[in-house]
RODO-2510 file (C-alpha; in nm, 4 decimals, decimal comma):
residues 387
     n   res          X          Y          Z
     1     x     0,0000     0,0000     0,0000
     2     x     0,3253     0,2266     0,0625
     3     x     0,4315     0,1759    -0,3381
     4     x     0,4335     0,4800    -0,5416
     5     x     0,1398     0,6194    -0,7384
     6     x    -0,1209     0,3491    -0,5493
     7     x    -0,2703     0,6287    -0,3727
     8     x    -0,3955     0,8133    -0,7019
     9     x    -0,5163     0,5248    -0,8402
    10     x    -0,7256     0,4653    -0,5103
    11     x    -0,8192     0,8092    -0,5661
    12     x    -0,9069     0,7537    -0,8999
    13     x    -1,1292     0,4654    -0,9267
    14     x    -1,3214     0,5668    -0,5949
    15     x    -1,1934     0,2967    -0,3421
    16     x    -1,2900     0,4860    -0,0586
    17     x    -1,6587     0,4918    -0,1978
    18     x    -1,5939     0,1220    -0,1778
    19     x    -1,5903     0,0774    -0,5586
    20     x    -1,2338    -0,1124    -0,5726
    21     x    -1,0680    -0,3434    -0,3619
    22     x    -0,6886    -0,4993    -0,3978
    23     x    -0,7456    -0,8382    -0,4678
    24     x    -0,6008    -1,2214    -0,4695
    25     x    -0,2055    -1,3044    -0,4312
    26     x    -0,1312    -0,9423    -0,3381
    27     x    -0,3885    -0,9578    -0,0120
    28     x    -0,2723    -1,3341     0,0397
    29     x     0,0927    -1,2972     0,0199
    30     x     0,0403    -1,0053     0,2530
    31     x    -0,1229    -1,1748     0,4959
    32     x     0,1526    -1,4330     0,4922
    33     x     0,4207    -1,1834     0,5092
    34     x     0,5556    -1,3190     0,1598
    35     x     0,6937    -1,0346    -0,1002
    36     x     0,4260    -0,9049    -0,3535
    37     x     0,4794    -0,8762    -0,7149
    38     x     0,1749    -0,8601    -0,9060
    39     x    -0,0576    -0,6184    -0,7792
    40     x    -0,4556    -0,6599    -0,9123
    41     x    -0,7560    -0,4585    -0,8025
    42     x    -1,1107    -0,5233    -0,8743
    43     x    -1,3674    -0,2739    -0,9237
    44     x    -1,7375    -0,2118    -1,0164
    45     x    -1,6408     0,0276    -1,2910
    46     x    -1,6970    -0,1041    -1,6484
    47     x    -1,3631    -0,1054    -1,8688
    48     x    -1,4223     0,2195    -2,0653
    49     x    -1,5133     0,4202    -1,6966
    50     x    -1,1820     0,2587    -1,5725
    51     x    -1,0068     0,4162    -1,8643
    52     x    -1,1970     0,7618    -1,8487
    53     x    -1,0667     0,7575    -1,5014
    54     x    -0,7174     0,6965    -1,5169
    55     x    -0,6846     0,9129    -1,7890
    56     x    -0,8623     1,2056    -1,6204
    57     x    -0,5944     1,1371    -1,3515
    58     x    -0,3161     1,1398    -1,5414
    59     x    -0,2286     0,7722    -1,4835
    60     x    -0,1528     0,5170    -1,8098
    61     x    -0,3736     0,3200    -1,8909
    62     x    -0,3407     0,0127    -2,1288
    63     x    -0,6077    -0,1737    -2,2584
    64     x    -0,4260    -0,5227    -2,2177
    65     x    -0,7343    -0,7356    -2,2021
    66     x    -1,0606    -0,5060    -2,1913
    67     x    -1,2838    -0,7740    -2,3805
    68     x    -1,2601    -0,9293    -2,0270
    69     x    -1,2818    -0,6434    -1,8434
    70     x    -0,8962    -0,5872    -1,7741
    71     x    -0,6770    -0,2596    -1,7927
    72     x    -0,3147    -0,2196    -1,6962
    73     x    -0,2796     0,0753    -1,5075
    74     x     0,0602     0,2155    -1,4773
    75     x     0,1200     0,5161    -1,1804
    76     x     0,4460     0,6416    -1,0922
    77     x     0,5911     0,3452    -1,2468
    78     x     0,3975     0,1075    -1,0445
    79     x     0,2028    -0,1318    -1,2872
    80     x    -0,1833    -0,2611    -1,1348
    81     x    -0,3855    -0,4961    -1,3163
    82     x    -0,7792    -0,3593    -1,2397
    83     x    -1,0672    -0,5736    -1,3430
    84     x    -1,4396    -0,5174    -1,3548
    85     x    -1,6057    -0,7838    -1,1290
    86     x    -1,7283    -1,0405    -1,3509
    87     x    -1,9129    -1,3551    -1,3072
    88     x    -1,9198    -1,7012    -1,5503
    89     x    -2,1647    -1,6857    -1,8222
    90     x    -2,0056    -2,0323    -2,0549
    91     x    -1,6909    -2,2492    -1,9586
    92     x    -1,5567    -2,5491    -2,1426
    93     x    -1,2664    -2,5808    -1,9248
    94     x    -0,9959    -2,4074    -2,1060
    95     x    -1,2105    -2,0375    -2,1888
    96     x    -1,4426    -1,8804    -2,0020
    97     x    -1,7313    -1,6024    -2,1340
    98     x    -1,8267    -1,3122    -1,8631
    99     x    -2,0120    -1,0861    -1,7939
   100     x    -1,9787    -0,7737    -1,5715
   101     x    -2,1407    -0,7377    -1,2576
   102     x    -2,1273    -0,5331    -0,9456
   103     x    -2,1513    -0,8076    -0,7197
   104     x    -1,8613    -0,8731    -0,4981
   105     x    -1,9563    -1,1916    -0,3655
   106     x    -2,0283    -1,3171    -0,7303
   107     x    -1,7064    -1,1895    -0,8274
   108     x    -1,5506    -1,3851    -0,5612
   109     x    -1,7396    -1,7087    -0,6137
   110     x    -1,5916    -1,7132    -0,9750
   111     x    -1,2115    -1,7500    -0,8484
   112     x    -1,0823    -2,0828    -0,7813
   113     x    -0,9679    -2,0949    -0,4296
   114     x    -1,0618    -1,9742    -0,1098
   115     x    -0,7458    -1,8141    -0,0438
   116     x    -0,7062    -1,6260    -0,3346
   117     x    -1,0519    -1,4695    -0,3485
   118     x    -0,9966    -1,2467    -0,0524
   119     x    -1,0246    -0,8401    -0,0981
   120     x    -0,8580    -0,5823     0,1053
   121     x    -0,9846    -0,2069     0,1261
   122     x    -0,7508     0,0421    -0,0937
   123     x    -0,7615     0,2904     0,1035
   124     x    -0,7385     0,0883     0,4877
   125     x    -0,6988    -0,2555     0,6742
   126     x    -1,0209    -0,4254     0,5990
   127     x    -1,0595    -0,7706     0,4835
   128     x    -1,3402    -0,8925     0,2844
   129     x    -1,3565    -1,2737     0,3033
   130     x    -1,6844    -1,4361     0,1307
   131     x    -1,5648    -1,8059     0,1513
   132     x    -1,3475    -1,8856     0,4488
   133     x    -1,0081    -1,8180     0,2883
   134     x    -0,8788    -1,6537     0,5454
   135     x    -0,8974    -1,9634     0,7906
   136     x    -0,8027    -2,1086     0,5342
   137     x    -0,5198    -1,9844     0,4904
   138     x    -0,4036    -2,0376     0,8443
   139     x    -0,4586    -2,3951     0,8369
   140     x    -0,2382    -2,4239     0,5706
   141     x    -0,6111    -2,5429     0,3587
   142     x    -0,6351    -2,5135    -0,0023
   143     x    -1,0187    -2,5651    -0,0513
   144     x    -1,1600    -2,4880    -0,3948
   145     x    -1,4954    -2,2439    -0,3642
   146     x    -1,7854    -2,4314    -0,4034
   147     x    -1,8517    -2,7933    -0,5790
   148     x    -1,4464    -2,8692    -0,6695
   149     x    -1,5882    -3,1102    -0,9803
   150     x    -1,7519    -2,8248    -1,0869
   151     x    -1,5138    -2,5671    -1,0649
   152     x    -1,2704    -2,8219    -1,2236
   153     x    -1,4735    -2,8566    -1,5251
   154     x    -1,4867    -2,4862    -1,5835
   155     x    -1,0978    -2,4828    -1,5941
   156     x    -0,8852    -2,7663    -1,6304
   157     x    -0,5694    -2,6280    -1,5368
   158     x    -0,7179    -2,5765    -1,1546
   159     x    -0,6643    -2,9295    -1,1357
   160     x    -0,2146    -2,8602    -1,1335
   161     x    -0,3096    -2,4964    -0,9396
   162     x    -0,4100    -2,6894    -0,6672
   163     x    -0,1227    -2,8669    -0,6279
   164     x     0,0746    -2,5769    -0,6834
   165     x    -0,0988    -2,4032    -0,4260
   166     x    -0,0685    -2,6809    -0,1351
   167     x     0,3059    -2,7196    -0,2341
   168     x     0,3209    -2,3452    -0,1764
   169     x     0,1451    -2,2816     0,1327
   170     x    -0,0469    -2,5798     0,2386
   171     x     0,0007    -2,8542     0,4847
   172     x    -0,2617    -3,1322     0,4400
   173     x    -0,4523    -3,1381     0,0762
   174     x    -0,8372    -3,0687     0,1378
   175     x    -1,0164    -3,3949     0,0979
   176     x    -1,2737    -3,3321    -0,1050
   177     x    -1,0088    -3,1535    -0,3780
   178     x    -0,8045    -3,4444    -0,3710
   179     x    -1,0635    -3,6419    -0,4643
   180     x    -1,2325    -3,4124    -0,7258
   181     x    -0,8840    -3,3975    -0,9232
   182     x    -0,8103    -3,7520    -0,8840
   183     x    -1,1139    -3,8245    -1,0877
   184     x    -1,0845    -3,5464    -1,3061
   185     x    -0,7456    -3,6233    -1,4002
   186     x    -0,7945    -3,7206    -1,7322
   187     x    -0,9083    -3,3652    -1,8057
   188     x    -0,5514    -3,2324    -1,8142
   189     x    -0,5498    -3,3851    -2,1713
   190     x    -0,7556    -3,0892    -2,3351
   191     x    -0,4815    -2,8167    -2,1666
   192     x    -0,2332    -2,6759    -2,3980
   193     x     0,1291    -2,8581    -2,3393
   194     x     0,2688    -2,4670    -2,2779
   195     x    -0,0061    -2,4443    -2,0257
   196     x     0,1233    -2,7464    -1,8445
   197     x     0,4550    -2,6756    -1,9058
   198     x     0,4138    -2,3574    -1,7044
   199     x     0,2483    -2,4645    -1,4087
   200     x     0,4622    -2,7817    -1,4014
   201     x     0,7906    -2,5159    -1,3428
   202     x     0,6144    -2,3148    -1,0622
   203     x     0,5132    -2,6339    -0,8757
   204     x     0,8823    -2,7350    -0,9043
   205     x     0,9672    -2,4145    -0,7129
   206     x     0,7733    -2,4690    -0,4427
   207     x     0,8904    -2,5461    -0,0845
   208     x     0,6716    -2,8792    -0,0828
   209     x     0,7452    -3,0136    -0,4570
   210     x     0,8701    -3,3242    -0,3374
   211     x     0,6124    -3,4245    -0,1411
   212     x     0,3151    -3,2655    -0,3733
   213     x     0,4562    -3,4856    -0,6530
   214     x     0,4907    -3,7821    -0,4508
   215     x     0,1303    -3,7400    -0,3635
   216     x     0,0527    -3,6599    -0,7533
   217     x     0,2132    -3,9345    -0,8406
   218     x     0,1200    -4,1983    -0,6010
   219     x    -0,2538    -4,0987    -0,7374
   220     x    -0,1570    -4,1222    -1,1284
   221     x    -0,2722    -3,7828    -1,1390
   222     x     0,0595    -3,6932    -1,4443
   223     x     0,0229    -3,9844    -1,5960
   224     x    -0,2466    -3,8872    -1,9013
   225     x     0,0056    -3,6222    -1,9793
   226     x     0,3482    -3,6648    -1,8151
   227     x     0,3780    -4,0764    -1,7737
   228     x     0,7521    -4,0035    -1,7335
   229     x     0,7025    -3,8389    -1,4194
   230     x     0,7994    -4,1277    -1,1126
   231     x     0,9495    -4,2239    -0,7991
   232     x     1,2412    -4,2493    -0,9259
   233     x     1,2486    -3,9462    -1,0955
   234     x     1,1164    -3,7705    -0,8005
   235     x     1,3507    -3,8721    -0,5359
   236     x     1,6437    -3,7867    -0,7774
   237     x     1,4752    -3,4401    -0,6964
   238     x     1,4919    -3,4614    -0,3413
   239     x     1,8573    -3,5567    -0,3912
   240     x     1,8677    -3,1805    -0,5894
   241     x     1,6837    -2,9920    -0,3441
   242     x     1,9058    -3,0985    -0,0500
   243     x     2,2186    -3,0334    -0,2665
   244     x     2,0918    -2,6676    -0,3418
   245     x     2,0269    -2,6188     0,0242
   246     x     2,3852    -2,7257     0,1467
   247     x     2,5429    -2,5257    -0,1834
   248     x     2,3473    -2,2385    -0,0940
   249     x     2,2700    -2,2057    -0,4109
   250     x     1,9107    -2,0795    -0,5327
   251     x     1,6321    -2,3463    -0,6723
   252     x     1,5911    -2,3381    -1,0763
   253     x     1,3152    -2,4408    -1,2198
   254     x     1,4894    -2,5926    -1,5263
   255     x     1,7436    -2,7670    -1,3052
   256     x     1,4589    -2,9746    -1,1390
   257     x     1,3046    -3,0735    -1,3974
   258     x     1,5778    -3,2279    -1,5115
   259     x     1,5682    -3,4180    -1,1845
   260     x     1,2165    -3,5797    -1,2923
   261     x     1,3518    -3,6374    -1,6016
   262     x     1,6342    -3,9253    -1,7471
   263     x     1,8524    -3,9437    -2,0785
   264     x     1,6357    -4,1404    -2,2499
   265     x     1,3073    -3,9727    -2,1969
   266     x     1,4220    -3,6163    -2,1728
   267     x     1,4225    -3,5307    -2,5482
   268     x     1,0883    -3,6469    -2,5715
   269     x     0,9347    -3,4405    -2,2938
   270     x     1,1140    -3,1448    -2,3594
   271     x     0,9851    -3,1584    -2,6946
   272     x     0,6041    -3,2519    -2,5975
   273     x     0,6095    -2,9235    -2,3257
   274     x     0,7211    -2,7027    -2,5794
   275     x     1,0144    -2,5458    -2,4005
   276     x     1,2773    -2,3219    -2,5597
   277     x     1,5620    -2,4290    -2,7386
   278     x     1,7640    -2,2784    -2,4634
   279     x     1,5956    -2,4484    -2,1782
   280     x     1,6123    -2,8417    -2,3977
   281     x     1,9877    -2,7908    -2,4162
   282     x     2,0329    -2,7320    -2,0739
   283     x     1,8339    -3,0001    -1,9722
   284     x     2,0456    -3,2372    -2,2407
   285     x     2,3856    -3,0892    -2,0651
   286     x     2,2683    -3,1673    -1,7357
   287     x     2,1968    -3,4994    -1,7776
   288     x     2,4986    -3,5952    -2,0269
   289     x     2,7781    -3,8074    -1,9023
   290     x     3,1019    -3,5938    -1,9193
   291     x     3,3853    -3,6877    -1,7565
   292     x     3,6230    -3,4775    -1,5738
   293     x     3,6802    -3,2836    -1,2666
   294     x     3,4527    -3,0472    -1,1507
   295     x     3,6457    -2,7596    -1,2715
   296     x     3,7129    -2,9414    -1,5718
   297     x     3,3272    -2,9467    -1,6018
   298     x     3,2670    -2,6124    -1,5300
   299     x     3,5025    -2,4967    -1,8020
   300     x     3,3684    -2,7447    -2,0950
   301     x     3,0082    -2,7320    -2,0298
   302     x     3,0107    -2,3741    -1,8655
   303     x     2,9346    -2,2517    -1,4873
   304     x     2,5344    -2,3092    -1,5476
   305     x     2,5581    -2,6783    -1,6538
   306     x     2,8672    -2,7900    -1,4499
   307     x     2,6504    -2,6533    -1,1490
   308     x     2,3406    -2,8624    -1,2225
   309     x     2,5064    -3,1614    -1,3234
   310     x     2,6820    -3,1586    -1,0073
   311     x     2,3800    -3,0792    -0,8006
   312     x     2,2359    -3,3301    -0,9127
   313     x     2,4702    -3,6035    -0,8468
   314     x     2,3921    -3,4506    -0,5081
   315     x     2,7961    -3,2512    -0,4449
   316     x     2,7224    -2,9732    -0,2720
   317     x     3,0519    -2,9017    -0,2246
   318     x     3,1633    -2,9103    -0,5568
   319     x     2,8722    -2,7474    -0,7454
   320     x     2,9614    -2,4148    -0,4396
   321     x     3,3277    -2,4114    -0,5823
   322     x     3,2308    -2,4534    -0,9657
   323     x     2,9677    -2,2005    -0,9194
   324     x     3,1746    -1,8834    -0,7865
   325     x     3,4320    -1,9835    -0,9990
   326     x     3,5931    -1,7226    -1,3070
   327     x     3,6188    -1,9563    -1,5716
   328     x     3,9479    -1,8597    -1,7613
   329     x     4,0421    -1,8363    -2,0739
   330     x     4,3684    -2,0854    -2,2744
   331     x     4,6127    -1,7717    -2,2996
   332     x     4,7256    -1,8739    -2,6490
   333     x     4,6249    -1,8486    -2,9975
   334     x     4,6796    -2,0901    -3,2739
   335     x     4,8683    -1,7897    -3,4295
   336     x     5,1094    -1,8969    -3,1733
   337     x     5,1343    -2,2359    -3,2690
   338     x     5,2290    -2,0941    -3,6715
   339     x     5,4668    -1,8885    -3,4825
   340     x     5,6221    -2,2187    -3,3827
   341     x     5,6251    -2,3636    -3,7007
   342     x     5,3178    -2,4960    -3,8069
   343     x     5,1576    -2,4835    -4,1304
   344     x     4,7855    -2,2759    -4,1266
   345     x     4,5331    -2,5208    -4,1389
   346     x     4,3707    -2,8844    -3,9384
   347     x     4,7408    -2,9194    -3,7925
   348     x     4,6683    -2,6007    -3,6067
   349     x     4,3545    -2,6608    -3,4540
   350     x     4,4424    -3,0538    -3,4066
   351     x     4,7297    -2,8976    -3,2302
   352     x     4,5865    -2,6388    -2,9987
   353     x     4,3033    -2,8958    -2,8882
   354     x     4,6166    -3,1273    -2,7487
   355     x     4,7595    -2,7801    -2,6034
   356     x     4,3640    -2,6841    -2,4155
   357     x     4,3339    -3,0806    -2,3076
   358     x     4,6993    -3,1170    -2,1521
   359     x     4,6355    -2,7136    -2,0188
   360     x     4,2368    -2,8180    -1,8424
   361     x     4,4386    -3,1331    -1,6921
   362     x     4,6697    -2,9625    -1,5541
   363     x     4,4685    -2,7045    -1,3314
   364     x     4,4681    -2,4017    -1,5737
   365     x     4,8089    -2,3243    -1,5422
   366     x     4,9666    -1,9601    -1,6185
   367     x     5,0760    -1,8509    -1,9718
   368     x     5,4357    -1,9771    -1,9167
   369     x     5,3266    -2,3209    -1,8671
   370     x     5,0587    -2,2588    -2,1547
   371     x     5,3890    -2,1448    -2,3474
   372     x     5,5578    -2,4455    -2,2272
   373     x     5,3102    -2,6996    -2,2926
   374     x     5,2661    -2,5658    -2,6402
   375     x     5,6259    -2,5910    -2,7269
   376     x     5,6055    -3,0046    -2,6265
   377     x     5,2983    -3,0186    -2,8810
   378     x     5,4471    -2,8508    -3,1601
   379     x     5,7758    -3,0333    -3,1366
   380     x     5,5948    -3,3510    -3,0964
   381     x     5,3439    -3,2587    -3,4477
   382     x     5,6722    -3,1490    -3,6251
   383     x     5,8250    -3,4527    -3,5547
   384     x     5,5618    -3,6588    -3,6573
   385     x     5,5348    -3,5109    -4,0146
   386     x     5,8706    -3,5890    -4,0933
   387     x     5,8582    -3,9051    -4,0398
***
């Protein structure tokens, strides 16, 4: 409530009139004492009023999803989603047709769970808590609003957000959800792969992933999309998450999933989720078989991968060295090695590949050695092509 430019949009849209409330993660994070990035407000206003206002005000306003009542509002460089209360006209479980409405308590009923459809007054300390999410939320509860089949089959993906959500901030998963996405579970097949892809690298994040997936897993709730996800796989990623601990060294999405995952189904998955090109090559690196010393490791496959493929063979210790390590660079050029005597060409490069190889095993020694050790090769290449 302290961040810049939040008191003119208050101002603007009328909160202390009652006509918008801060809504969702940013009240529920709060409440937990977690930090708050996204900021969203709900108010009564209809899209165009919400833009007459902030433009009367001077604040930017974007029309980043007005069909469905949204407008990013940017004041003193603080960006606020604001939304017109809605409520469900049609769902088929991946899109959803609203309407607007000034109903708070319909507006509420709409959002998935408990915890996240709590409102806080703009302009004070008030709480406005339709469904029990704030008891909720200090059980450590994540309780879908309403019939959970139902809400299910409105949106599919609220099957993985509620495992998200209890490996986030939940203790014990609410009965009656467990059992609504254990039959549901099949529905995850009409989802997008990007869509699962996405939710699958929060999850991974969270402080209970390894247990969440153990419970997903023991109930076959991956296994119409991600069969490859297992026991095995998963205790490989407890192995990682008590090797980043003792590293000190900060969880990575990318890095665990490459825990779940093995050589000879991680091409396959990679593929199927539709991650980046960037993100399937380091999940190939981490799981490759190099050989070598850590250092070695660090300086042939980079810091990044030489970190997570040591992490997860579980060495702390190693993977903290490798990862504030300066990797250096071979202080010679094959224009040095022509200097020496060798003809331009493959000689060359054959020749400074036996110079790098003999300089990595030998600790990254300084340019006299380098100098040194690329005498030895060159007098051992000249000899050879005389004879």
């Amino acid at each position: 409530m302290t961040r810049p430019g939040l008191d003119r949009l208050a101002i603007a849209l009328g909160a202390d009139g009652g006509a918008a409330r801060y809504v969702g993660g940013a009240v529920r994070d709060t409440l937990l004492g977690l930090p708050v990035s996204d900021i969203d407000v709900a108010t009564v206003h209809p899209p165009q009023e919400v833009v007459r206002r902030l433009q009367a005000a001077g604040i930017r306003a974007v029309p980043t999803g007005i069909a469905h009542g949204t407008i990013t509002a940017v004041a003193d460089g603080t960006v606020v989603e604001v939304t017109t209360l809605r409520h469900d006209v049609t769902t088929d479980g991946r899109h959803a047709e609203v309407a607007f409405t000034d109903d708070w308590q319909a507006d509420a009923a709409r959002r998935d769970f408990t915890m996240n459809a709590l409102y806080a007054d703009m302009g004070g300390y008030r709480l406005h808590d339709y469904f029990g999410g704030v008891a909720d939320l200090r059980a450590g509860r994540v309780r879908f609003i309403g019939d959970p089949l139902r809400r299910i089959a409105e949106d599919h993906l609220r099957i993985l957000r509620f495992f998200r959500f209890l490996a986030r901030f939940g203790d014990t998963p609410d009965p009656e959800g467990l059992s609504a996405c254990i039959a549901r579970a099949n529905d995850l097949m009409a989802l997008s792969r990007e869509r699962i892809a996405d939710e699958l690298l929060k999850l991974l994040l969270a402080q209970g992933a390894v247990a969440v997936l153990r419970l997903m897993t023991s109930h076959t709730i991956w296994r119409p999309v991600l069969p490859e996800i297992d026991l095995a796989g998963i205790d490989r990623l407890a192995t990682l998450v008590a090797a980043e601990a003792a590293a000190g060294i900060a969880p990575d999405p990318v890095r665990r999933l490459a825990a779940l995952l093995d050589a000879g189904n991680a091409e396959g998955v990679t593929a199927r989720l539709k991650l980046s090109n960037a993100q399937r090559k380091r999940i190939a690196t981490a799981l490759g078989h190099d050989a070598g010393t850590p250092f070695e490791l660090g300086y042939r496959l980079g810091i990044e991968g030489a970190v997570d493929r040591l992490l997860l063979a579980g060495d702390a210790d190693a993977a903290a060295g490798v990862g504030g390590w300066q990797r250096p660079v071979l202080p010679l050029s094959g224009g040095a090695l022509v200097e020496r005597g060798l003809a331009r060409g493959p000689d060359v490069a054959r020749a400074l590949r036996q110079v790098e190889d003999r300089w990595i095993a030998e600790g990254f020694p300084d340019a006299t050695r380098t100098a040194a050790i690329a005498d030895a090769v060159v007098a051992q290449a000249l000899r050879s092509s005389s004879s």
